[in-house]
C-alpha positions, 0 to 999 in steps of 0.5 A: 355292140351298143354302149348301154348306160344307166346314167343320162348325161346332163346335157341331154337330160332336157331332150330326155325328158321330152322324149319321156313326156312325149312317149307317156302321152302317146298311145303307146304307153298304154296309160301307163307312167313311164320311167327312163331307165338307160340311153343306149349310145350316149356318145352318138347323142352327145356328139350332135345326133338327134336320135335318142335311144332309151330303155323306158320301164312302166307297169309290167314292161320295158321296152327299148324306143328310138326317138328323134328330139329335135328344136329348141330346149323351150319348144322340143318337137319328138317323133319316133324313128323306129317307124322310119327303121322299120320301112327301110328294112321291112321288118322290126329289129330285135331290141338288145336286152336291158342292162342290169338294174333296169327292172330293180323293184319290178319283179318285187312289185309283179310277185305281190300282185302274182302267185308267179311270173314268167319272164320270157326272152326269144331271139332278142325281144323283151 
């Protein structure tokens, strides 16, 4: 089972923030500002793993990303590895759900703009 955090250690918080800055520039993100909320596995990334597995939150979403970070601290190069995942098995894994504390403020902020919220979670994906 995935070992979930919401801190990011130091030593990849460099690598971290460009995954971050390379995600929110994507088509992904939709426009939206994204923040990192957790690193899954930080142990793997820390032992000299490139993959960093990270909870992002914007808007009114979160969403569990695998990124490879790879480089210099000065000149990182970002790609997804979910795309490399998905072409080996065929067919899209089921994201783990987010650990406590990750939508902090959100529910707030969707119950000012919204008369209700419907939270739903089917087989794994949120």
């Amino acid at each position: 089972m995935p070992q979930v955090s919401e801190t990011i250690p130091s030593t990849l918080q460099p690598r971290v923030d460009a995954a971050l800055a390379w995600f929110n520039t994507s088509a992904e993100a939709a426009d939206e500002e994204f923040k990192v909320t957790g690193i899954l596995d930080a142990n793997d990334a820390l032992g000299g793993s490139d993959e960093l597995r990270l909870i992002l939150c914007g808007g009114d979403r979160c969403e569990q990303r695998s990124f490879r970070v790879f480089g210099a601290s000065d000149a990182w190069e970002v790609e997804f590895t979910e795309s490399i995942q998905m072409q080996q098995e065929g067919k899209p894994q089921a994201e783990l759900d987010p650990p406590p504390g990750v939508r902090i403020g959100w529910l707030d902020k969707a119950l000012d703009r919204h008369t209700f919220v419907v939270l739903l979670f089917y087989r794994g994906f949120w």
